[in-house]
C-alpha atoms as a printed R data frame, in Angstrom:
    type eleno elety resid chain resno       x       y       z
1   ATOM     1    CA   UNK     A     1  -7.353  20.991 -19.757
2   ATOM     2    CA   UNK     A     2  -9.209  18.420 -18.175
3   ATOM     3    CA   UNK     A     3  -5.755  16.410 -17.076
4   ATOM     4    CA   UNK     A     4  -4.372  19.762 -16.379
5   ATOM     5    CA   UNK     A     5  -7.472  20.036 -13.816
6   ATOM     6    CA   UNK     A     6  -7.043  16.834 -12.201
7   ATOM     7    CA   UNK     A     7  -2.989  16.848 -11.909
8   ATOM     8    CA   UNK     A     8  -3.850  20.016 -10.028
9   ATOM     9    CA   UNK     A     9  -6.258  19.016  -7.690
10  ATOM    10    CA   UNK     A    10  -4.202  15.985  -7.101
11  ATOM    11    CA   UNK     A    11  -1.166  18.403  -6.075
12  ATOM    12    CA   UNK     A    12  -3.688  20.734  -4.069
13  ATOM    13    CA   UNK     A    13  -2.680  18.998  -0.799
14  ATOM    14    CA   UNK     A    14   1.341  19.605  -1.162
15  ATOM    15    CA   UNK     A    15   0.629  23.333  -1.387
16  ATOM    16    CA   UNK     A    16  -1.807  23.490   1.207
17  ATOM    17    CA   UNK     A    17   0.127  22.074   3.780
18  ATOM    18    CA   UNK     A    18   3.542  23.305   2.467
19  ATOM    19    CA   UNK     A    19   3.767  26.580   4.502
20  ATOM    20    CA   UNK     A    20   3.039  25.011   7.657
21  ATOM    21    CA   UNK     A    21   5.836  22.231   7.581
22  ATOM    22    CA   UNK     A    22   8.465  24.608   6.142
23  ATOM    23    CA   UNK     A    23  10.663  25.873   9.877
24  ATOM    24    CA   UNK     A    24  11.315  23.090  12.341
25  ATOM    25    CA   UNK     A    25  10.179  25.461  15.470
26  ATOM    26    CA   UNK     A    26   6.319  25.845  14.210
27  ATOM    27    CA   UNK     A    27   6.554  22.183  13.039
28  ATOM    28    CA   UNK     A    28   7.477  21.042  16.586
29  ATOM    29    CA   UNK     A    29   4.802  23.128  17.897
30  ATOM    30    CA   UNK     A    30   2.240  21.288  15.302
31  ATOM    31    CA   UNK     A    31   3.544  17.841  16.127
32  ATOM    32    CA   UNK     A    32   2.748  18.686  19.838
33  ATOM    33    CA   UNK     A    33  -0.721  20.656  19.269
34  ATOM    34    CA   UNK     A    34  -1.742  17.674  16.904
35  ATOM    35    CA   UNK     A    35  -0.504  15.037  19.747
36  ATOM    36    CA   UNK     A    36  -2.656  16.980  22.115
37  ATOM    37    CA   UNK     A    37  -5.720  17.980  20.746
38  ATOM    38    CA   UNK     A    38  -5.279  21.113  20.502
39  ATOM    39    CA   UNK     A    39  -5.566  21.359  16.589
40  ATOM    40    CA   UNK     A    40  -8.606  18.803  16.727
41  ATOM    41    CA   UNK     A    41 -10.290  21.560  19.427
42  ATOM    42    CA   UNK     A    42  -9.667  24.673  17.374
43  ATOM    43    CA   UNK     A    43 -10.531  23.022  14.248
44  ATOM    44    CA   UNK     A    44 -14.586  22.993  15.898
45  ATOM    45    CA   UNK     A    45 -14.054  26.857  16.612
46  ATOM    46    CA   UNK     A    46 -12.490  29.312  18.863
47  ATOM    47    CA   UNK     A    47 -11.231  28.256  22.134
48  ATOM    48    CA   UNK     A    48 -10.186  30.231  25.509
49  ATOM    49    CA   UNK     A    49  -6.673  30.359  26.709
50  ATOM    50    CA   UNK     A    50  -7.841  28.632  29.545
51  ATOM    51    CA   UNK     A    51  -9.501  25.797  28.056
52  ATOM    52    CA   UNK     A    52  -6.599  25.184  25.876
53  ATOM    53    CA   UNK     A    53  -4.331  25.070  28.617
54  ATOM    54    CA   UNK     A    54  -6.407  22.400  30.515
55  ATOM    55    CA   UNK     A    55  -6.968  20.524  27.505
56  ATOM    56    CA   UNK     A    56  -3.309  20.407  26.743
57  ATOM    57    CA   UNK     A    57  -2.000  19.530  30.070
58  ATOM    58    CA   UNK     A    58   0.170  23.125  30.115
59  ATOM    59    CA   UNK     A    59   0.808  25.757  32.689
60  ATOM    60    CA   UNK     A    60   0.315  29.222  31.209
61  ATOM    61    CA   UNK     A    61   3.558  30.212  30.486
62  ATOM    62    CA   UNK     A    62   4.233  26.685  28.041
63  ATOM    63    CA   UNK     A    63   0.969  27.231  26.584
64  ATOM    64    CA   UNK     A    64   2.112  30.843  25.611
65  ATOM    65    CA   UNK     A    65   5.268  29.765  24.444
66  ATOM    66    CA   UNK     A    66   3.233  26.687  21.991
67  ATOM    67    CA   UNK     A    67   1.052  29.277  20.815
68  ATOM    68    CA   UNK     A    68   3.452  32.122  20.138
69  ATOM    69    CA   UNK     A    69   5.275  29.315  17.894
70  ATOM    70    CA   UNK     A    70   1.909  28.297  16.313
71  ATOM    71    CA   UNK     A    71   0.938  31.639  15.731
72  ATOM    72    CA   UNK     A    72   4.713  32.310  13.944
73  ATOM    73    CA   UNK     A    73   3.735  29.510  11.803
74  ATOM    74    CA   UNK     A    74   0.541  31.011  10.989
75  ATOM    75    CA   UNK     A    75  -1.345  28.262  11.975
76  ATOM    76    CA   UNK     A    76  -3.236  30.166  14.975
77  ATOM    77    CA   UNK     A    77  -4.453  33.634  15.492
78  ATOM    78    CA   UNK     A    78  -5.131  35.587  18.546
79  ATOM    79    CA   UNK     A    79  -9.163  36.617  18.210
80  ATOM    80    CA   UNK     A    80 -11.717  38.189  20.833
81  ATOM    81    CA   UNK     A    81 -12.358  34.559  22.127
82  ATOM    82    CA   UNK     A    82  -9.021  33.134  22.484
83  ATOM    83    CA   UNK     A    83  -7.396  31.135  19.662
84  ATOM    84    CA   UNK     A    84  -8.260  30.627  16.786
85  ATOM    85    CA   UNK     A    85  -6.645  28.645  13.993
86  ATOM    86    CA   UNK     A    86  -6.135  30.830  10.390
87  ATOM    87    CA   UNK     A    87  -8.101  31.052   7.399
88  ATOM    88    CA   UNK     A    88  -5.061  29.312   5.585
89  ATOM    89    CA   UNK     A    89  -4.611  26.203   8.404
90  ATOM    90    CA   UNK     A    90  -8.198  25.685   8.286
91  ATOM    91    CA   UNK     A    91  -8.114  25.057   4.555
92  ATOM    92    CA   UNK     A    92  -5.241  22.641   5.221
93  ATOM    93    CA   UNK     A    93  -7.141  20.715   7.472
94  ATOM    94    CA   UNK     A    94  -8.455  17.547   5.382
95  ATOM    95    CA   UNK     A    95  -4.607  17.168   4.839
96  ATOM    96    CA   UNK     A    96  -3.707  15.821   8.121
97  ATOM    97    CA   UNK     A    97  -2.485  12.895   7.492
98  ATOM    98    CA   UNK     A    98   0.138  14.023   4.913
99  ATOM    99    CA   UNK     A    99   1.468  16.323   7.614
100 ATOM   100    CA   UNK     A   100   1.661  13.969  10.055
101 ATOM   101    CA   UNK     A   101   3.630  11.506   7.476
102 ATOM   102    CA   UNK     A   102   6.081  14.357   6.625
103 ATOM   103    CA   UNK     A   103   6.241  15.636  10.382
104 ATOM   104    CA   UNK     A   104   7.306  11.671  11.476
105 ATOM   105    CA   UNK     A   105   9.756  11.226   8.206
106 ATOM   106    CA   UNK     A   106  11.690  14.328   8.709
107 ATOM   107    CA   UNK     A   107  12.002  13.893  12.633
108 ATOM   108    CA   UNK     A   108  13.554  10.589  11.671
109 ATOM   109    CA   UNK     A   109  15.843  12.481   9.437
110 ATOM   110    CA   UNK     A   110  17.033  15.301  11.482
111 ATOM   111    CA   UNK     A   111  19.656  13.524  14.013
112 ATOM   112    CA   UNK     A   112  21.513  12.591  10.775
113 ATOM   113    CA   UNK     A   113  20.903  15.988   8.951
114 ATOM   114    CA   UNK     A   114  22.233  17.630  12.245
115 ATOM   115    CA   UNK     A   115  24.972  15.105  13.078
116 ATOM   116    CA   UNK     A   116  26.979  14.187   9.206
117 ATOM   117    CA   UNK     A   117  25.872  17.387   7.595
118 ATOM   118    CA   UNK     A   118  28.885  17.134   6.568
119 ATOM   119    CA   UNK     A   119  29.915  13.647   5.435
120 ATOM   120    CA   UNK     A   120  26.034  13.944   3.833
121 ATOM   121    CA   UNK     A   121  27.855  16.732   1.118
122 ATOM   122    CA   UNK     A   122  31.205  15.309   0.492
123 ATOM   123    CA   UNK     A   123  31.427  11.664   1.128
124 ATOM   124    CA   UNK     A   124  28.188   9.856   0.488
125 ATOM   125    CA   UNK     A   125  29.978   6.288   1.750
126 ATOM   126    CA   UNK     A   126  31.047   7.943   5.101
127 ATOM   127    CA   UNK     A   127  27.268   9.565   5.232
128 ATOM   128    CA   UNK     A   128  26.015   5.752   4.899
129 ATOM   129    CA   UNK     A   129  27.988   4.526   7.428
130 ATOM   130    CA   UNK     A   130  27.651   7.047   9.826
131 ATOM   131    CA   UNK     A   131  23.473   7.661   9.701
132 ATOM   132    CA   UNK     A   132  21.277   5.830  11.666
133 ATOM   133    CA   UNK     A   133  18.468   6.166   8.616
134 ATOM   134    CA   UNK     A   134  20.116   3.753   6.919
135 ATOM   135    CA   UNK     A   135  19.169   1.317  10.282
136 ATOM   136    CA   UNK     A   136  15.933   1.797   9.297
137 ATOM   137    CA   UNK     A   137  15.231   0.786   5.912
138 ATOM   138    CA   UNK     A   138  17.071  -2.998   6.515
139 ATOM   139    CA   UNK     A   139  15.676  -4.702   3.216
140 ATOM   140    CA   UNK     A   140  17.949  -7.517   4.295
141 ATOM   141    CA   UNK     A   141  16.197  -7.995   6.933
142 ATOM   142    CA   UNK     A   142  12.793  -8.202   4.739
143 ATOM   143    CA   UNK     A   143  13.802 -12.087   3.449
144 ATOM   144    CA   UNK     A   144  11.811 -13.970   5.920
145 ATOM   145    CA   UNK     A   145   8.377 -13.997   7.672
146 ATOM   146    CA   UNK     A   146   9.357 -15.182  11.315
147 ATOM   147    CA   UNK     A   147   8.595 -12.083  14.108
148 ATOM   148    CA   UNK     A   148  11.822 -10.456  13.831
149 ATOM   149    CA   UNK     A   149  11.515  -9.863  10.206
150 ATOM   150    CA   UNK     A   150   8.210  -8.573  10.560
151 ATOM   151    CA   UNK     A   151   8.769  -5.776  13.344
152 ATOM   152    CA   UNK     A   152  11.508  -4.734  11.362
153 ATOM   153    CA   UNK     A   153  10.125  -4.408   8.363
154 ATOM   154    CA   UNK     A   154   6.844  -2.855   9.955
155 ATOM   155    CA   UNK     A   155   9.200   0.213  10.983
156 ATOM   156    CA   UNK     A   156   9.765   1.612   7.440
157 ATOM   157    CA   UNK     A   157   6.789  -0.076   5.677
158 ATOM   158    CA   UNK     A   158   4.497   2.265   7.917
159 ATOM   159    CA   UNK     A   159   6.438   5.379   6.657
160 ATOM   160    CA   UNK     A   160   6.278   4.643   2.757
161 ATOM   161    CA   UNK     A   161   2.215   3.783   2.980
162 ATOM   162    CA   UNK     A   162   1.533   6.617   4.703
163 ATOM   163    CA   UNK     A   163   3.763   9.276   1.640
164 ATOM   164    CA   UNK     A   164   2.425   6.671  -0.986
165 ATOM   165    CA   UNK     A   165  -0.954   7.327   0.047
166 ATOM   166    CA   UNK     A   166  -0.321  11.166  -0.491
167 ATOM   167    CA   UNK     A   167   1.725  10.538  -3.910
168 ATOM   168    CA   UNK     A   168  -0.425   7.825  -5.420
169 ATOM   169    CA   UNK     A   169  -3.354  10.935  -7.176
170 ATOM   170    CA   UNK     A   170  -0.521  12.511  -8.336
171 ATOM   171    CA   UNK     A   171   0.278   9.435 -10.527
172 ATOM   172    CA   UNK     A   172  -3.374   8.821 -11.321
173 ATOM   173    CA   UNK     A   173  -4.045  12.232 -12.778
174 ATOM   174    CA   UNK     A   174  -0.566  12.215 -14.551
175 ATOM   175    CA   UNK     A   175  -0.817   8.689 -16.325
176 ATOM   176    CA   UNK     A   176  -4.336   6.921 -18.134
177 ATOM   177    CA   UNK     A   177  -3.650   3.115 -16.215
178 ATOM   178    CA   UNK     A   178  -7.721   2.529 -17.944
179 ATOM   179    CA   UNK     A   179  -5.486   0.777 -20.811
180 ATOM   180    CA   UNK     A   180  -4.172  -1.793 -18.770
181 ATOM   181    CA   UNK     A   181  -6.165  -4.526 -17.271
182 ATOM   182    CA   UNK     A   182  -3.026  -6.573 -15.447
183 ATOM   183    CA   UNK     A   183  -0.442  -4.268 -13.812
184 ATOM   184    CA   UNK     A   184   2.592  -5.592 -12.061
185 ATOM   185    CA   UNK     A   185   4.143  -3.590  -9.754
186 ATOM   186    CA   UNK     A   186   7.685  -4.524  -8.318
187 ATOM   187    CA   UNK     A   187   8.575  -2.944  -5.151
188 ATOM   188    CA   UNK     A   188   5.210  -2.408  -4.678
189 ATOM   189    CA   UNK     A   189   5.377  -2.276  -0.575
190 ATOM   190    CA   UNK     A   190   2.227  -2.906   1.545
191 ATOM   191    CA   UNK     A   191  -0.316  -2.546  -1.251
192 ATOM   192    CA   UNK     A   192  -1.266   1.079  -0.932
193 ATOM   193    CA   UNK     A   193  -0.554   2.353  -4.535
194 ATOM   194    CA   UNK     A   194  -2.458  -1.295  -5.382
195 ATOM   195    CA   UNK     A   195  -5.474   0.305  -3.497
196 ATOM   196    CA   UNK     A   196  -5.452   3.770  -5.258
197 ATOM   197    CA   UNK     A   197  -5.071   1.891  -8.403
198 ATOM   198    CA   UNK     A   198  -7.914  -0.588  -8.271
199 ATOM   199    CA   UNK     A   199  -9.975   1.759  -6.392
200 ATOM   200    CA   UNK     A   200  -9.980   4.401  -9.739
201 ATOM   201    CA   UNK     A   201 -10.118   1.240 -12.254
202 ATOM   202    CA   UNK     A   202 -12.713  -1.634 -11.650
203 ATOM   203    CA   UNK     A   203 -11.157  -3.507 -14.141
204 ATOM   204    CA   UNK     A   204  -7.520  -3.145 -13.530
205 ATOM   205    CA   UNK     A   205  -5.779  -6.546 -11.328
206 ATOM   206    CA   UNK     A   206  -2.719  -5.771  -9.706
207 ATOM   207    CA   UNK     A   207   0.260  -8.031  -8.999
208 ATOM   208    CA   UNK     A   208   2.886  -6.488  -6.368
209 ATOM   209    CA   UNK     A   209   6.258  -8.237  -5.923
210 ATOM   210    CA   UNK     A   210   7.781  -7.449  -2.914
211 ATOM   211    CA   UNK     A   211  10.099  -9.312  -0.512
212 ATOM   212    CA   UNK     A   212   8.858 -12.015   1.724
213 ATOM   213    CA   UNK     A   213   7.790  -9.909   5.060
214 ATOM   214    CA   UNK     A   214   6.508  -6.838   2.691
215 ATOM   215    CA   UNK     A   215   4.115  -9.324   1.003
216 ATOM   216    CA   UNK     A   216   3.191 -10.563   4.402
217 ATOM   217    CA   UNK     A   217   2.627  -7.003   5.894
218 ATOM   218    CA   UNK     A   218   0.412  -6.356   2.688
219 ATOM   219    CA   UNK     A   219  -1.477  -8.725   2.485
220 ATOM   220    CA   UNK     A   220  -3.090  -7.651   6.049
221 ATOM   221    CA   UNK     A   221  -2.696  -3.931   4.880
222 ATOM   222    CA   UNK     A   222  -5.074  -4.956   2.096
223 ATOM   223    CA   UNK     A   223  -7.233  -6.878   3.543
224 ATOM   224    CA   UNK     A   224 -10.210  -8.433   1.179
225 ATOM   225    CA   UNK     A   225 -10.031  -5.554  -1.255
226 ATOM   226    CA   UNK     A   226 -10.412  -6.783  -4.605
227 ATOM   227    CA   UNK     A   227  -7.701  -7.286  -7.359
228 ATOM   228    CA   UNK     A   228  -4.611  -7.323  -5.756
229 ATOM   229    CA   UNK     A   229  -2.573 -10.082  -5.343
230 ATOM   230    CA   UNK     A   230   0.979 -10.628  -3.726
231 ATOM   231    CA   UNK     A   231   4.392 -12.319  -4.914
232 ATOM   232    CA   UNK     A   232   7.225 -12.669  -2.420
233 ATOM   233    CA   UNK     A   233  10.788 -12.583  -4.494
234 ATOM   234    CA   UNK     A   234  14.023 -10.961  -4.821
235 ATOM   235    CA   UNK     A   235  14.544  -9.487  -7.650
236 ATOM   236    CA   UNK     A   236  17.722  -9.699  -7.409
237 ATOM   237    CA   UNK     A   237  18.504 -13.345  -8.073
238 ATOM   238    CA   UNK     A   238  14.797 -14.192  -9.810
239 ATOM   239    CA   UNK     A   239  12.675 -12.943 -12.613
240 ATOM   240    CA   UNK     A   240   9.196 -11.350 -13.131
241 ATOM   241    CA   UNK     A   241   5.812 -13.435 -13.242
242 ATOM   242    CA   UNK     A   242   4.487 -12.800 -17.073
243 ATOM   243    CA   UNK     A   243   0.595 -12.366 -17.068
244 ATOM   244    CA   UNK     A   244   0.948  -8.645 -17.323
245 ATOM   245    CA   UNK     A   245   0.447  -5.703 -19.540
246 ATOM   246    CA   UNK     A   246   2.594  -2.796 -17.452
247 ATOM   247    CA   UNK     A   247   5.262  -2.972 -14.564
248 ATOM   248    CA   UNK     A   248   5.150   0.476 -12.045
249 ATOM   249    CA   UNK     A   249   8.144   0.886 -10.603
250 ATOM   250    CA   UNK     A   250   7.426   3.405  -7.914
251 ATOM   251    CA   UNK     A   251   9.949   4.875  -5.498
252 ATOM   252    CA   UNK     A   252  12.087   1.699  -6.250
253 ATOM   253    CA   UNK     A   253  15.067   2.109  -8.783
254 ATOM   254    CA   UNK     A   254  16.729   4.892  -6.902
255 ATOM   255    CA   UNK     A   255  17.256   2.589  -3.620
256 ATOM   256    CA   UNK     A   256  19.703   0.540  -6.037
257 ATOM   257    CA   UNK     A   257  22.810   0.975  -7.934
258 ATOM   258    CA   UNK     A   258  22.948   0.805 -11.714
259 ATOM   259    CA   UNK     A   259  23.406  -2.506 -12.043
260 ATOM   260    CA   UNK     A   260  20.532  -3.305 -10.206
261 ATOM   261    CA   UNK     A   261  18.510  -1.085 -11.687
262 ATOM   262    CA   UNK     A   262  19.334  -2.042 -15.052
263 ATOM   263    CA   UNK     A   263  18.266  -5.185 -14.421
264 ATOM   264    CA   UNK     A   264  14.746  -4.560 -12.665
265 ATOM   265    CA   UNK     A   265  13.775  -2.740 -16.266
266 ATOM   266    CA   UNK     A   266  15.790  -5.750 -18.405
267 ATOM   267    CA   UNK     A   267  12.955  -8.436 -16.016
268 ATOM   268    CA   UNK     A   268  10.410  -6.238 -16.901
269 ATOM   269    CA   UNK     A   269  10.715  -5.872 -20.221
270 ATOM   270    CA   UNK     A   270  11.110  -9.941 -20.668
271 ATOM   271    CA   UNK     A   271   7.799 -10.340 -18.720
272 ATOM   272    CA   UNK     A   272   5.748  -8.176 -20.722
273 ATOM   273    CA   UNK     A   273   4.137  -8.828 -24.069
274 ATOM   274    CA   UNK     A   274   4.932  -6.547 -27.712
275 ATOM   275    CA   UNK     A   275   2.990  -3.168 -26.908
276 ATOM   276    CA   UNK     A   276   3.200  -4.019 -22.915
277 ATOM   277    CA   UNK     A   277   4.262  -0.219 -20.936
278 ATOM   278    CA   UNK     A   278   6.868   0.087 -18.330
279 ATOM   279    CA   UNK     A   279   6.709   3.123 -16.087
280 ATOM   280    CA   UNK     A   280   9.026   4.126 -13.532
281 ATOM   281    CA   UNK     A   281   7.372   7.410 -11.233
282 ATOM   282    CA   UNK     A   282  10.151   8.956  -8.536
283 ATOM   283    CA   UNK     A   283  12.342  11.499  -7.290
284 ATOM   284    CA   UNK     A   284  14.250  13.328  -8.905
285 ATOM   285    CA   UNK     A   285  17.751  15.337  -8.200
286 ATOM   286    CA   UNK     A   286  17.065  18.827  -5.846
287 ATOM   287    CA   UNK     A   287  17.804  21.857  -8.026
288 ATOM   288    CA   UNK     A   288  19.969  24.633  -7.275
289 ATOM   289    CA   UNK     A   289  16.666  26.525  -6.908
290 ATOM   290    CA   UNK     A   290  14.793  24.731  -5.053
291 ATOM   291    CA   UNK     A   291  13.508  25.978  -1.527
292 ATOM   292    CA   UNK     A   292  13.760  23.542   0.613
293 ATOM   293    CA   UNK     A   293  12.544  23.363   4.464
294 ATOM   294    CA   UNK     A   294  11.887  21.006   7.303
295 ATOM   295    CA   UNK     A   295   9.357  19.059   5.564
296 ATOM   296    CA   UNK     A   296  12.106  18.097   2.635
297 ATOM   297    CA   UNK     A   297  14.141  16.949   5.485
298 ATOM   298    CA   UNK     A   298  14.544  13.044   4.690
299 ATOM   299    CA   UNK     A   299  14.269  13.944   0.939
300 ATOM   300    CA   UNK     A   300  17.475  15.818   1.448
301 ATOM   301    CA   UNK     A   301  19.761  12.708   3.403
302 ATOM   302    CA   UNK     A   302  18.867  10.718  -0.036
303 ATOM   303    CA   UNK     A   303  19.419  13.446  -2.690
304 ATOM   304    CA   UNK     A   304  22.459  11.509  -3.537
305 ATOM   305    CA   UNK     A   305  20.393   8.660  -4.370
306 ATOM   306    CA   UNK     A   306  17.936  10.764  -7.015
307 ATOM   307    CA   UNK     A   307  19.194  10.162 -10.663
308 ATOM   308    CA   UNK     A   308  17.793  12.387 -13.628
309 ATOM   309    CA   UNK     A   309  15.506  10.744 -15.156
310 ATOM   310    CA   UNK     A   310  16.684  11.264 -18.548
311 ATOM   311    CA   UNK     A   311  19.170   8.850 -16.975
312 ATOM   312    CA   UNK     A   312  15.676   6.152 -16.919
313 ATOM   313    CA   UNK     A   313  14.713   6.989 -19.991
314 ATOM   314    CA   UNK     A   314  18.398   6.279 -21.564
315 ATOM   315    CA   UNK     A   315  18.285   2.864 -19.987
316 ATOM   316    CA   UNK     A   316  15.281   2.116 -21.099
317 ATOM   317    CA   UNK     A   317  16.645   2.504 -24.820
318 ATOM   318    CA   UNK     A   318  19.776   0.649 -24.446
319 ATOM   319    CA   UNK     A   319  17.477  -2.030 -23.199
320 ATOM   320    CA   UNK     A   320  15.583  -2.227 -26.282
321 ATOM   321    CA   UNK     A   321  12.427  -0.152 -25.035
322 ATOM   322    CA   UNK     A   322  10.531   2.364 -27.735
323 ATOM   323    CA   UNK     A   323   8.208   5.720 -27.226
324 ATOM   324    CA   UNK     A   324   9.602   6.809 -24.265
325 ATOM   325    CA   UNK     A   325   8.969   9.921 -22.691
326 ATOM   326    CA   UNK     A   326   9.531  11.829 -19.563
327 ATOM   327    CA   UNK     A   327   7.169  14.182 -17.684
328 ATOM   328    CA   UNK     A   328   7.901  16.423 -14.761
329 ATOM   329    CA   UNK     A   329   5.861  17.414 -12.343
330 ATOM   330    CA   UNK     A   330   6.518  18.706  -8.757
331 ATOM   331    CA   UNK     A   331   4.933  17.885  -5.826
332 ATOM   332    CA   UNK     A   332   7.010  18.992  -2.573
333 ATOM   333    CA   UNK     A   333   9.968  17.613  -4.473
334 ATOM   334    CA   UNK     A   334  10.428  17.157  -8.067
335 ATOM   335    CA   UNK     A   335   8.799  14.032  -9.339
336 ATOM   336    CA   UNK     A   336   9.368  12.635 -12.678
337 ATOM   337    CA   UNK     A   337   7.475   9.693 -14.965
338 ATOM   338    CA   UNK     A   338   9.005   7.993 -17.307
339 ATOM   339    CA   UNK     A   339   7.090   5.840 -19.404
340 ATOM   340    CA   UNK     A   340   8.324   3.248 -22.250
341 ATOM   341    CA   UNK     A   341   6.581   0.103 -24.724
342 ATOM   342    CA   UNK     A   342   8.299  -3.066 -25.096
């Protein structure tokens, strides 16, 4: 009951903010009422028509247009004083920041979604060569530390903190990390799930690998926290430092093919001691049920990429890993953890 409590709470923010990021017309509206101040105004109390229209820069017939879109979105009300934002918006509030990280991922998405909606359902090579997304996330372009590589890198390493920093309770209330006292964590970005992590455990040291200009990046993303250190590699042609108890792969294995893949859990599992856990936390494929909606936006160019992770969990047992099990758990999209001993 008690994990029950705190994988709820943890989720709490997803469904708060869910309705209000679901149709691209009120989230355009919320991108530009957030950009102007209008959301920060209401959120202190009622405001006129008039004031809101100064405040926002508007003449009267825009500002009637914004607010019949936020009010479609239920995110304001009409009241006796003006404007007001809802009951429900208000109590989404201290979730900002997670809709301003989905609002700015799924605007990146949408020019693709709009323009190889096609190619995106039938032909995921044409879909890769055709979006621009792909542009974005340049891990080639990750292998040095001179300017270029860091402005580049900067683009996309912005993005993942800022969802990372939304999915990291999630993890913590799923999985008990109080057993471990090293953690590796390959892929491991700017830091941020390194933060969460040592933040909830005083005695837990975390390792991230990451490519050169991601280490770089973190390293000022981190600052002088405690207990977090950074390893630039590739992964790809070199192993795994050993000094560790667990390896997190979070958001990672589904941005490489199965050969790839394979491999990251085959390092892992050679730099970990007898009894040492491996535990992979991401995505997983969008069901025929799901309802999906603005917010699911970049979620839905990579659905292709999303592998069951039953799929995980038979890898880990060709590889020679024991007690593993899977767990489900949904947060705006399905999530699964998959968790192993060596």
């Amino acid at each position: 009951m008690v994990e029950a409590a705190r994988v709820a709470a943890a989720l709490a923010p997803f469904r708060a903010t869910a309705p209000f990021l679901a149709h691209y017309p009120g989230t355009q509206a919320l991108a530009e009422a957030l950009r102007c101040g209008l959301v920060e105004r209401l959120a202190g109390g009622a405001a006129s028509h008039a004031e809101l229209a100064r405040l926002a820069l508007l003449p009267a017939a825009s500002l009637n247009l914004l607010l019949a879109l936020l009010r479609g979105a239920g995110i304001t009300l009409a009241c006796p004083d003006g404007e007001a934002l809802t009951p429900a918006f208000r109590a989404a509030l201290p979730h900002l920041g997670l809709m301003q990280a989905k609002l700015e991922a799924a605007a990146l998405a949408l020019p693709d979604f709009h323009a190889h909606f096609g190619a995106l359902l039938r032909d995921r090579g044409a879909f890769m060569q055709r979006a621009a997304i792909f542009a974005l996330y340049r891990y080639d372009l990750a292998l040095g530390e001179d300017a270029a590589a860091l402005e580049a890198t900067a683009r996309w390493l912005r993005l993942t903190t800022a969802l990372t920093r939304h999915e990291a309770p999630v993890l913590l209330a799923l999985h008990d990390f109080s057993r471990s006292r090293r953690l590796l964590e390959p892929g491991g970005n700017s830091g941020e799930m390194a933060l969460h992590l040592t933040a909830a455990h005083q005695a837990l040291h975390v390792t991230v690998v990451d490519l050169p200009a991601v280490c770089a990046l973190g390293r000022g993303h981190v600052g002088a926290a405690p207990r977090i250190g950074f390893v630039a590699a590739d992964l790809r042609r070199q192993a795994l430092p050993s000094g560790h108890d667990a390896v997190l792969f979070k958001s990672v294995l589904h941005d490489w093919p199965e050969p790839d893949a394979r491999r990251f859990l085959a390092l892992a599992r050679e730099a970990l001691p007898p009894g040492g856990e491996v535990l992979v936390f991401e995505r997983a494929p969008l069901p025929a049920d799901a309802v999906l909606g603005y917010a699911q936006m970049q979620d839905m160019l990579f659905h292709g990429f999303y592998r069951p992770p039953e799929v995980y969990a038979r890898w880990l047992a060709e590889l020679g890993w024991h007690s593993v099990k899977v767990r489900w758990v949904t947060l705006d999209v399905p999530f699964a953890l998959v968790t192993a001993r060596r």
